[in-house]
Each structure stands twice: as structure tokens, then as C-alpha cells.
N, CA, C and O atoms as a CHARMM CRD file, in Angstrom:
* protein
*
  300
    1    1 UNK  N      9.29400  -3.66800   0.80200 PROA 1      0.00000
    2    1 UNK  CA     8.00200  -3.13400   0.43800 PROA 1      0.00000
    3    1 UNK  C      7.23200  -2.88000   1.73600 PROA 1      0.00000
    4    1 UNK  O      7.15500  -3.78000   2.57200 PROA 1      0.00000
    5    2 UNK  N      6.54600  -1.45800   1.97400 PROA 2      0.00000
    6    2 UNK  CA     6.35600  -1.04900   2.87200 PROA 2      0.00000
    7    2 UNK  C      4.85900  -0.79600   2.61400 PROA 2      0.00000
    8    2 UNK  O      4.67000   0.30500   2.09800 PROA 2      0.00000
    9    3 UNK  N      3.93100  -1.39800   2.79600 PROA 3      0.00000
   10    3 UNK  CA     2.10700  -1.16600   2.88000 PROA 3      0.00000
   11    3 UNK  C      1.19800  -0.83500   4.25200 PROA 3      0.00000
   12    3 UNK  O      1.00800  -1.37700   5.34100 PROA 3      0.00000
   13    4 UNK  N      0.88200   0.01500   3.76500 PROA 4      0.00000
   14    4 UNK  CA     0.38900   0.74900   5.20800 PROA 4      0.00000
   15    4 UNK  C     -1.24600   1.02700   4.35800 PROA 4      0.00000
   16    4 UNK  O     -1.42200   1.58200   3.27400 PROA 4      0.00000
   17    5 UNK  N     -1.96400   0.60900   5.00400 PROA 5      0.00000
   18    5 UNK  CA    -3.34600   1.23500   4.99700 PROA 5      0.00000
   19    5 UNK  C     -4.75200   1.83700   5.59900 PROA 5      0.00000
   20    5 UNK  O     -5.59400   1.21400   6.24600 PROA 5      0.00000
   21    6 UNK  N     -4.76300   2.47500   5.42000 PROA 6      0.00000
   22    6 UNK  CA    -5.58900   3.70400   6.45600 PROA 6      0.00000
   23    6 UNK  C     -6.86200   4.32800   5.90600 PROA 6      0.00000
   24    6 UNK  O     -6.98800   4.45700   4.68900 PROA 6      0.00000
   25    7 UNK  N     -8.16400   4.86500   7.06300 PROA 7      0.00000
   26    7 UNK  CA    -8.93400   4.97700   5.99900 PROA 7      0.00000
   27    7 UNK  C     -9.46100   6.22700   5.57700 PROA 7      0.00000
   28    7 UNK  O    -10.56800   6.35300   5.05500 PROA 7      0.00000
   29    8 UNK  N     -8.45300   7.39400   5.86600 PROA 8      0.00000
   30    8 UNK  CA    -9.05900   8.50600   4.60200 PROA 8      0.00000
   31    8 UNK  C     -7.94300   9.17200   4.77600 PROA 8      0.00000
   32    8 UNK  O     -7.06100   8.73400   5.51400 PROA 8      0.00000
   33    9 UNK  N     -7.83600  10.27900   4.14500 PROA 9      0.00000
   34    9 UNK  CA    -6.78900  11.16100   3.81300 PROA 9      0.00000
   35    9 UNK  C     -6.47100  12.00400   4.91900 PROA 9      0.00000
   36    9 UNK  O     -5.45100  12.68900   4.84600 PROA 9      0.00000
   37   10 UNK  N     -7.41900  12.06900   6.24700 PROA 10     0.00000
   38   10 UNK  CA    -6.81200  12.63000   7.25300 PROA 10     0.00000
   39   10 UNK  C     -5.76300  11.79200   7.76800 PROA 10     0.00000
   40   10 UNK  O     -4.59900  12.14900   7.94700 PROA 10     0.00000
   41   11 UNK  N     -6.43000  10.22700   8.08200 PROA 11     0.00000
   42   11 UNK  CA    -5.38200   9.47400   9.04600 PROA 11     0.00000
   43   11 UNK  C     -4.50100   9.37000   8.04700 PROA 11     0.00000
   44   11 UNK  O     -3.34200   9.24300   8.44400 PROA 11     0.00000
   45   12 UNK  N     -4.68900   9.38300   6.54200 PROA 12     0.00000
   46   12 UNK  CA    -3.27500   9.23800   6.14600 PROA 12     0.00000
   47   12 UNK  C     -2.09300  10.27400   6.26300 PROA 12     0.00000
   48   12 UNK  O     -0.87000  10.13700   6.27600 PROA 12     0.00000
   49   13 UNK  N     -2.93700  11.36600   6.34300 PROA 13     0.00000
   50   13 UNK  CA    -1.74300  12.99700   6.82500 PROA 13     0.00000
   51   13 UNK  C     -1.04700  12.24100   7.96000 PROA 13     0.00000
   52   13 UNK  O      0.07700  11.83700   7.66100 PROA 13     0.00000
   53   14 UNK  N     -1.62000  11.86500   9.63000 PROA 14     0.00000
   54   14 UNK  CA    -1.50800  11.43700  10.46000 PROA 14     0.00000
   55   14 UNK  C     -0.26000  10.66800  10.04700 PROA 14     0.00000
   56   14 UNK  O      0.87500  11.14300   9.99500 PROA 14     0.00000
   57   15 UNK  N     -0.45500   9.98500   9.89000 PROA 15     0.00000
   58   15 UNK  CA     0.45400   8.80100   9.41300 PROA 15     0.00000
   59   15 UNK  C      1.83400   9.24100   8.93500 PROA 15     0.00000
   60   15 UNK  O      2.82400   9.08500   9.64800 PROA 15     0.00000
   61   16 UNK  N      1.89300   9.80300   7.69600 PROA 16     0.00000
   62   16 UNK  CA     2.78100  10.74900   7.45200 PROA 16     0.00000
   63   16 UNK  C      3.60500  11.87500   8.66100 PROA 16     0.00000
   64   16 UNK  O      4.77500  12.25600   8.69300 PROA 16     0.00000
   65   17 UNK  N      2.83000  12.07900   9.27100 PROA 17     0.00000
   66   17 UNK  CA     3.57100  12.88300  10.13800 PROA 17     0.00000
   67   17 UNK  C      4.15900  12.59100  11.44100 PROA 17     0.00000
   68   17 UNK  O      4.84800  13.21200  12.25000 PROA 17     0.00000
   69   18 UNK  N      3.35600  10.77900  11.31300 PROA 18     0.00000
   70   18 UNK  CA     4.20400   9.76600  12.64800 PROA 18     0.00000
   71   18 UNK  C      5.55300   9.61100  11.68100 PROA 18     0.00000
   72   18 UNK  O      6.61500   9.76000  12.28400 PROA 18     0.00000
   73   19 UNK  N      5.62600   9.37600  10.49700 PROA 19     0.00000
   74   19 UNK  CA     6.94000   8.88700   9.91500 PROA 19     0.00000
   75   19 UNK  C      7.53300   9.92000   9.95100 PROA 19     0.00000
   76   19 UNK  O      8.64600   9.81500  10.46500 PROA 19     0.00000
   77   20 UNK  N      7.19200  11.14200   9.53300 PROA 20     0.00000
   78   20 UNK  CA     8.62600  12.68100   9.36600 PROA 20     0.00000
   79   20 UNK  C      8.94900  12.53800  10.85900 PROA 20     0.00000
   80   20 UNK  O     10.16400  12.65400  11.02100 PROA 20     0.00000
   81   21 UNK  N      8.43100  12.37200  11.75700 PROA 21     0.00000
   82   21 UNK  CA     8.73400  12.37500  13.70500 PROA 21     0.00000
   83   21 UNK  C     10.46400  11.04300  13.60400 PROA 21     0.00000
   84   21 UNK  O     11.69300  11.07900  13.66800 PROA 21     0.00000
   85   22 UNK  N      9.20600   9.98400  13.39600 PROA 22     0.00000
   86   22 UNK  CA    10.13300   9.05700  13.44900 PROA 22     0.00000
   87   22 UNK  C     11.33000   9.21000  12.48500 PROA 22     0.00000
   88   22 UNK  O     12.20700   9.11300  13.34400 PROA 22     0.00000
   89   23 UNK  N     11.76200   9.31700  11.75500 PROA 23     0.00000
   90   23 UNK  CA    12.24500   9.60000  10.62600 PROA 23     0.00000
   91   23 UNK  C     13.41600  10.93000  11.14900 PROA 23     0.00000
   92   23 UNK  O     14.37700  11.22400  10.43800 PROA 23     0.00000
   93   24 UNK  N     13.22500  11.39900  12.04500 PROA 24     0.00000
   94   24 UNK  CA    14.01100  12.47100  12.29200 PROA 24     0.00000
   95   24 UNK  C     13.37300  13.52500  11.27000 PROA 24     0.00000
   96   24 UNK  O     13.60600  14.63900  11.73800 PROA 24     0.00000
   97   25 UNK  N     12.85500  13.60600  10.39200 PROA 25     0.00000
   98   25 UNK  CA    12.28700  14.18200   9.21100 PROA 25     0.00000
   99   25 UNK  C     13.27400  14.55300   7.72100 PROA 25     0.00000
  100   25 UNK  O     13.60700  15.48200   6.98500 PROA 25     0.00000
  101   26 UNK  N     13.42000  13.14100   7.92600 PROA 26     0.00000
  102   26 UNK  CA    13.78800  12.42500   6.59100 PROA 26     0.00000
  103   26 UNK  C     13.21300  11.26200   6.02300 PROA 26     0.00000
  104   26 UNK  O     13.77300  10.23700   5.63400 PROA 26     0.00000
  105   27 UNK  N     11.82800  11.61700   6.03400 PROA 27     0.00000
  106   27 UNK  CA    11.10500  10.34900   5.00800 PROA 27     0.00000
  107   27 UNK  C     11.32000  10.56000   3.88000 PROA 27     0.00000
  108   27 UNK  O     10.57100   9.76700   3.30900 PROA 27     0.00000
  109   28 UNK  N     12.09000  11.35500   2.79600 PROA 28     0.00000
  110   28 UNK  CA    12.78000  10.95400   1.62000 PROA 28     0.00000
  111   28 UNK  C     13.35600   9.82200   1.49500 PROA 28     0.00000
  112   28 UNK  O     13.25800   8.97500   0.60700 PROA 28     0.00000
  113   29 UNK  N     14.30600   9.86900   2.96700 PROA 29     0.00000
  114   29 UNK  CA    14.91200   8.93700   2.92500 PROA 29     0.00000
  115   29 UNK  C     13.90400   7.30700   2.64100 PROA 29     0.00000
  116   29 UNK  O     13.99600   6.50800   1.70900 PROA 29     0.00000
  117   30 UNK  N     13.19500   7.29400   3.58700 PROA 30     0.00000
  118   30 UNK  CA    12.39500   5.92800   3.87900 PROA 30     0.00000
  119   30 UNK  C     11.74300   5.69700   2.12300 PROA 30     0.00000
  120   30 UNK  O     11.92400   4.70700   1.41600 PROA 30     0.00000
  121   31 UNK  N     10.96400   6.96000   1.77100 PROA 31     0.00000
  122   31 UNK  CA    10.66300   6.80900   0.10900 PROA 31     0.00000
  123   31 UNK  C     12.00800   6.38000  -0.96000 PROA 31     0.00000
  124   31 UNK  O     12.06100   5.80900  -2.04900 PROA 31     0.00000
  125   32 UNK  N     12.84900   6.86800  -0.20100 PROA 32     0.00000
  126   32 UNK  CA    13.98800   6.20800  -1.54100 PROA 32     0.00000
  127   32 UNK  C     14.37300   4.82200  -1.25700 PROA 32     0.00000
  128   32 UNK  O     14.66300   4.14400  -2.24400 PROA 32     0.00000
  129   33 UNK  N     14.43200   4.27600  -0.12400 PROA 33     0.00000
  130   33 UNK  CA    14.97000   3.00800   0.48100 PROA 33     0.00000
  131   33 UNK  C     14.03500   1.89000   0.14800 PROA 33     0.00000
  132   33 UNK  O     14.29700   0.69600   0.29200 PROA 33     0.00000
  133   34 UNK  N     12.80000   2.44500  -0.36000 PROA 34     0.00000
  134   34 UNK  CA    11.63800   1.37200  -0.13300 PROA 34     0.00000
  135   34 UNK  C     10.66300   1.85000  -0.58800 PROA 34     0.00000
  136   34 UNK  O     10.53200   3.06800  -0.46800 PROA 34     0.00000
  137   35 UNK  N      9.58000   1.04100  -1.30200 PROA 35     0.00000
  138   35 UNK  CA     8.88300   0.56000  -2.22400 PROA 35     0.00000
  139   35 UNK  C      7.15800   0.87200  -1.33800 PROA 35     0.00000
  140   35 UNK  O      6.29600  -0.00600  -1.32200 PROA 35     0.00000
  141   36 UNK  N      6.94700   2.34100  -0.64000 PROA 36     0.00000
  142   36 UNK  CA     6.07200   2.77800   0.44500 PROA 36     0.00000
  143   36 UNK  C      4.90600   2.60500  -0.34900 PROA 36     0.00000
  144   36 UNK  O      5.02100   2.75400  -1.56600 PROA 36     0.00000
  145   37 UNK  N      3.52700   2.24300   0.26300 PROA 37     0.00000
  146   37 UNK  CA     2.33900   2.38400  -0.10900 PROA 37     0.00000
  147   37 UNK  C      1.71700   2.87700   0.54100 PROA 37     0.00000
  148   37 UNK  O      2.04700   2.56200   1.68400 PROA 37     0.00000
  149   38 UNK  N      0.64500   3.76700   0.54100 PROA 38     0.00000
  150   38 UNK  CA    -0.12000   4.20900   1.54700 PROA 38     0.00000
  151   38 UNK  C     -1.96200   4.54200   0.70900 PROA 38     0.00000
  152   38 UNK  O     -2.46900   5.37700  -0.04000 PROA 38     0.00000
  153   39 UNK  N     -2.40800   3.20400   1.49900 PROA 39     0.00000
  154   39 UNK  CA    -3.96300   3.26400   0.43600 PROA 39     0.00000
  155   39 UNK  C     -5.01500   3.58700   1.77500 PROA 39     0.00000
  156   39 UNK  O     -5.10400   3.09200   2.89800 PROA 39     0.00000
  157   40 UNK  N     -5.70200   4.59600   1.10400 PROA 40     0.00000
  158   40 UNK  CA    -6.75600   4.84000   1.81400 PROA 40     0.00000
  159   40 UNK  C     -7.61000   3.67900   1.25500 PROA 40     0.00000
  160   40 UNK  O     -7.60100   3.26800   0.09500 PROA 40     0.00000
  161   41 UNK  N     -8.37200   3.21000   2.32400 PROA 41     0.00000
  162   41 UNK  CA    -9.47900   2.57800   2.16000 PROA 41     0.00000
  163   41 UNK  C    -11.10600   3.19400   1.55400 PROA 41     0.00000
  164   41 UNK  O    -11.66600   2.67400   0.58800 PROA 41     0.00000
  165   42 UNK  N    -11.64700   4.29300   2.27700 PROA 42     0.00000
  166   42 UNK  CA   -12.43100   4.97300   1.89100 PROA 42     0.00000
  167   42 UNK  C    -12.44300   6.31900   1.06700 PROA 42     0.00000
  168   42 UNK  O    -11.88500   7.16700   1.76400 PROA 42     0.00000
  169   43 UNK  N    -12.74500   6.71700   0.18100 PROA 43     0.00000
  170   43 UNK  CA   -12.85300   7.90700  -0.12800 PROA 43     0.00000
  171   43 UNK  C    -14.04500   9.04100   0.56500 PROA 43     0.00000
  172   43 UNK  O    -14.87400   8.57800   1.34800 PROA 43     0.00000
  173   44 UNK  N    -14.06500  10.33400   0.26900 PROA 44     0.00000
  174   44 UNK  CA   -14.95700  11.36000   0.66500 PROA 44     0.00000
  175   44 UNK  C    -16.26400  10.90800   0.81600 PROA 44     0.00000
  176   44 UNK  O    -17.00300  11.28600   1.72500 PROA 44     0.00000
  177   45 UNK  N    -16.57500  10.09300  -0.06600 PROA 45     0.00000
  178   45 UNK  CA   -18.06400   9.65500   0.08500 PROA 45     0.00000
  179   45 UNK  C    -18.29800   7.99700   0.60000 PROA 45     0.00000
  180   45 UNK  O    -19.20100   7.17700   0.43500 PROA 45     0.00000
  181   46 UNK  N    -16.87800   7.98900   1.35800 PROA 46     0.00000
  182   46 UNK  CA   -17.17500   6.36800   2.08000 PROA 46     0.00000
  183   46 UNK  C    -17.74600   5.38300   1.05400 PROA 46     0.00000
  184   46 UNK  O    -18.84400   4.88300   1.29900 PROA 46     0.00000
  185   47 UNK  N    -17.02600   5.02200  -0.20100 PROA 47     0.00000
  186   47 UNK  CA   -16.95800   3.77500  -0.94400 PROA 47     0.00000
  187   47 UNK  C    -15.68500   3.31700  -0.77500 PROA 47     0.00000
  188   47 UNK  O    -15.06100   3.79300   0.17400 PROA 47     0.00000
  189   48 UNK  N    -15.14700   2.50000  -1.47200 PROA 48     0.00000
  190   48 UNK  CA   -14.24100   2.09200  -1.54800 PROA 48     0.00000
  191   48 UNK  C    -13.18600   2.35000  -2.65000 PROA 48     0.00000
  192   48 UNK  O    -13.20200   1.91100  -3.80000 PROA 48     0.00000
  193   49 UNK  N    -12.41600   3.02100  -2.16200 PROA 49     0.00000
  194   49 UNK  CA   -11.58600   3.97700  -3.19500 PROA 49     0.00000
  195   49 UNK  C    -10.76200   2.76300  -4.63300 PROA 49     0.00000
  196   49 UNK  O    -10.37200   1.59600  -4.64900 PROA 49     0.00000
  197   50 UNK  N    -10.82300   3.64400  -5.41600 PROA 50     0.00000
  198   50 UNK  CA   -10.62800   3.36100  -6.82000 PROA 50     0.00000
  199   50 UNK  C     -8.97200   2.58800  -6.64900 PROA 50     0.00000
  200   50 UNK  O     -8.45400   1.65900  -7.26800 PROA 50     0.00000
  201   51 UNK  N     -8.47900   3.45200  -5.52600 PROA 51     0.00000
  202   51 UNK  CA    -6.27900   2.65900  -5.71100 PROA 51     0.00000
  203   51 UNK  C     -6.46800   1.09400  -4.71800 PROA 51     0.00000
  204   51 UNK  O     -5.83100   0.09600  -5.05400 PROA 51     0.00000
  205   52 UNK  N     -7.13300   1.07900  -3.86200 PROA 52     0.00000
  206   52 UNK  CA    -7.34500   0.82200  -3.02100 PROA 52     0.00000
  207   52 UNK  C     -7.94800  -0.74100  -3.75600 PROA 52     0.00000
  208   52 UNK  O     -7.27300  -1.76600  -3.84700 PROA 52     0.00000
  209   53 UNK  N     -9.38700  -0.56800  -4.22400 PROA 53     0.00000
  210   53 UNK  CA    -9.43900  -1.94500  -5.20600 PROA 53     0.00000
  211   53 UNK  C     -8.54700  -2.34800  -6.23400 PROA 53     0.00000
  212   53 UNK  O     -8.49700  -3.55100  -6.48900 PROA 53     0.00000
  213   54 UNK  N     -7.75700  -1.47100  -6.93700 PROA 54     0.00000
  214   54 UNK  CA    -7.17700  -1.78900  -7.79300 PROA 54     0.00000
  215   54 UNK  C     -6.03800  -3.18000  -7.51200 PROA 54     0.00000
  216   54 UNK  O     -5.77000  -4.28000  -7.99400 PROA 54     0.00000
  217   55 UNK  N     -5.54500  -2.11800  -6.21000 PROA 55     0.00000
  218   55 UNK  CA    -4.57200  -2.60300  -5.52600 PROA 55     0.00000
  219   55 UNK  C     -4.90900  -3.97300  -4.70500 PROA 55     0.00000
  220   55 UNK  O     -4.01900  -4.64700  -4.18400 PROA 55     0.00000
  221   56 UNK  N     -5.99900  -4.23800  -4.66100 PROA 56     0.00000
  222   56 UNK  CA    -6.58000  -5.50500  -3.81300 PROA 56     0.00000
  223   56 UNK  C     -6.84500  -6.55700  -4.58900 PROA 56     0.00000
  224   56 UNK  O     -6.59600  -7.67000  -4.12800 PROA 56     0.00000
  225   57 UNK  N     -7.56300  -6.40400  -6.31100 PROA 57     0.00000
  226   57 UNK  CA    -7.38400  -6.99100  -7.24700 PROA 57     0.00000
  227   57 UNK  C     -6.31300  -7.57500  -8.25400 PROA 57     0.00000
  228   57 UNK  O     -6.39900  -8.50300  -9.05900 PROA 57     0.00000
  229   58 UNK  N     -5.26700  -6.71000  -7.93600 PROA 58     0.00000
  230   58 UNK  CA    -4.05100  -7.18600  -8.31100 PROA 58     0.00000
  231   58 UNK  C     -2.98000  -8.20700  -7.57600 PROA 58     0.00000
  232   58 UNK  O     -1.97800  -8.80700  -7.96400 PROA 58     0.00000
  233   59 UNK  N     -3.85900  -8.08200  -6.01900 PROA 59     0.00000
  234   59 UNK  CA    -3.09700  -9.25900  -5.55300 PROA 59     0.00000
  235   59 UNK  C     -3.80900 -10.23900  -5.34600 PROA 59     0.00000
  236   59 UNK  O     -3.20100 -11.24000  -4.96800 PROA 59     0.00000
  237   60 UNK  N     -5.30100 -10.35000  -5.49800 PROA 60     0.00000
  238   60 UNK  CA    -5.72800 -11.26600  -5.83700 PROA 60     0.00000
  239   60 UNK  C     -5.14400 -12.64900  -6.78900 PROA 60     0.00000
  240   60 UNK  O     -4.90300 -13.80900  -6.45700 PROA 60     0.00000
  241   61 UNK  N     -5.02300 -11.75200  -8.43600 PROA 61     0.00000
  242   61 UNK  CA    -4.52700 -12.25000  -9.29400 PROA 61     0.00000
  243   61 UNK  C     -3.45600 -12.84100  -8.83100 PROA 61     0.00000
  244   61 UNK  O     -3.32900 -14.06400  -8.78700 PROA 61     0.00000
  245   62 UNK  N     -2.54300 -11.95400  -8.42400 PROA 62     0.00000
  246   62 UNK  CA    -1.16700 -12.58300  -7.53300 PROA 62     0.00000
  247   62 UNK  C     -0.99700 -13.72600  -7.24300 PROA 62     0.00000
  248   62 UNK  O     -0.31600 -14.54600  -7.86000 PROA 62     0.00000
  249   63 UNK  N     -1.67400 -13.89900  -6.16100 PROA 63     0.00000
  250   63 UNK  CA    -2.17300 -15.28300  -5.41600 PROA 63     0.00000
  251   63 UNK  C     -2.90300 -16.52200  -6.10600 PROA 63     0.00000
  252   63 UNK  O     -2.79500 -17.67300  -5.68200 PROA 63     0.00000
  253   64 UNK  N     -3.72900 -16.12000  -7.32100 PROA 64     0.00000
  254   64 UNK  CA    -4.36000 -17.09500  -7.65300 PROA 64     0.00000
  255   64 UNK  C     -2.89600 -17.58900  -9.05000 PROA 64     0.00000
  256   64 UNK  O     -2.60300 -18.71200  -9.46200 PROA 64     0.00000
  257   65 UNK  N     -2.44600 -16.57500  -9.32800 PROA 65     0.00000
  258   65 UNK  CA    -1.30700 -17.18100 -10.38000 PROA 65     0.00000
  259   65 UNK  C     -0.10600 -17.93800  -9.88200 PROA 65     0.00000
  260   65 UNK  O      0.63000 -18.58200 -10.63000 PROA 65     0.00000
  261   66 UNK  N      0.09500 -17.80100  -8.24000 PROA 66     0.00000
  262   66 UNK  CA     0.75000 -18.82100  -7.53400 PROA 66     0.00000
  263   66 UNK  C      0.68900 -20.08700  -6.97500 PROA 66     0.00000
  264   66 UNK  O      1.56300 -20.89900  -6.66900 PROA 66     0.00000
  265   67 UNK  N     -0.77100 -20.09400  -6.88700 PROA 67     0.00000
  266   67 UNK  CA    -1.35200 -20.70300  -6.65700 PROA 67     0.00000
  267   67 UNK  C     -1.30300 -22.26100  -8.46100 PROA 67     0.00000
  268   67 UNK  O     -1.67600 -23.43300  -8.51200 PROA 67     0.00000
  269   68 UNK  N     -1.01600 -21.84500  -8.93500 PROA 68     0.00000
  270   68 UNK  CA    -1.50400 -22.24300 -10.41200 PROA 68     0.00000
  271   68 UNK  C     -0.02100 -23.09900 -10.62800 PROA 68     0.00000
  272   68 UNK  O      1.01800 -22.65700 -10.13900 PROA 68     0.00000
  273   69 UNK  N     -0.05800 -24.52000 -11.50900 PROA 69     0.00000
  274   69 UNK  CA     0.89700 -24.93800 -11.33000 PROA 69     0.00000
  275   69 UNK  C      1.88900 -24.69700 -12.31000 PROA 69     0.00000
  276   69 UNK  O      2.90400 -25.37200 -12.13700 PROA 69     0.00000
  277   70 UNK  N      1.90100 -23.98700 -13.22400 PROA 70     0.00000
  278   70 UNK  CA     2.65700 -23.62300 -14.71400 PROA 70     0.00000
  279   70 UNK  C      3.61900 -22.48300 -13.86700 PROA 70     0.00000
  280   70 UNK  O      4.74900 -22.22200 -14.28000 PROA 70     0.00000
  281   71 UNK  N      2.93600 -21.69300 -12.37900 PROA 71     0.00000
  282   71 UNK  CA     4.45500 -20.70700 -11.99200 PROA 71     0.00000
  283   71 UNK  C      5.04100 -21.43700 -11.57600 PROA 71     0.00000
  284   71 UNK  O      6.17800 -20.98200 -11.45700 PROA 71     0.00000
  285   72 UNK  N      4.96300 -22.68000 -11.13900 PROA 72     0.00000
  286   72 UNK  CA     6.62100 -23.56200 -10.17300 PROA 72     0.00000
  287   72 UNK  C      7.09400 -24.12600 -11.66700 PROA 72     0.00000
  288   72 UNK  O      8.07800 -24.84900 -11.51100 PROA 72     0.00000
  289   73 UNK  N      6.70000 -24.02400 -13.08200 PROA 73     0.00000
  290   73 UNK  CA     7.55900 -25.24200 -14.18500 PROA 73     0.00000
  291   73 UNK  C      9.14800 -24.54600 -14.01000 PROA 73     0.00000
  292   73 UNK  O     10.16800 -25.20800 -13.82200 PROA 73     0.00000
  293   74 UNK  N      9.06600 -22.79400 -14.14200 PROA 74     0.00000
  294   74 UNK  CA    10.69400 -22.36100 -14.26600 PROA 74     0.00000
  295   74 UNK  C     11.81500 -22.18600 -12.72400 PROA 74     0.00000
  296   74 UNK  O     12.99200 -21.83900 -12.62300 PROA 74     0.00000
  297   75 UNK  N     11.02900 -22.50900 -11.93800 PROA 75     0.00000
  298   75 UNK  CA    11.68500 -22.63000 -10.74600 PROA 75     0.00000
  299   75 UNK  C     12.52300 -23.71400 -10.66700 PROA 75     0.00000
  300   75 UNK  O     13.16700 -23.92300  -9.63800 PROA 75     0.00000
């Protein structure tokens, strides 16, 4: 799992186009091999984008359900 986060849709072009370089320009490849994220932090009007919390709230939960002692009973 590959998480990369950046904060608007330019640096994320940017970004993208360090990987097609690196990549020889086969980031298909890197998208098929692996589980890529790429969250902008801000949107157009500099809040905090909608994938971006989603995605921050869900690992919240994450953490607090590991945290919790009923996930180690099936281990």
C-alpha cells in the first residue's frame, strides 16, 4: 500500500509525472502492483477536501478498533 499525499491537484499532476519518469513510463505497472493513494489535502477553495477526511476518519476508527480489546480475542 502506497499513500502519498499532496496538497492540490497541481502537485498532485507533479507527482504523477515524477512516477511516469521514474517508472520508465509504466505506472500501470506500479497501479497494478499496488494498492496507490494519492489525497490531496486541500481543495480549490483551500478546505479540507471531502477524500482526504474521509480517508483520515477511517483510520482513525482503524486505530481506535485496535486499540480495543475484543480485536486480539481471534488472534
Amino acid at each position: 500500500m502506497i499513500t502519498i499525499f499532496t496538497y492540490n491537484e497541481t502537485s498532485r499532476m507533479e507527482i504523477m509525472r515524477t512516477l511516469h519518469k521514474m517508472s520508465n513510463g509504466r505506472t500501470s505497472m506500479l497501479f497494478q502492483n499496488n494498492e496507490l493513494n494519492i489525497f490531496c489535502t486541500h481543495d480549490e477553495e483551500h478546505k479540507m477536501s471531502d477524500t482526504f477526511l474521509n480517508w483520515h476518519q477511517y483510520r482513525k476508527n482503524e486505530i481506535l478498533q485496535i486499540q480495543t480489546k475484543e480485536f486480539f480475542t481471534d488472534i
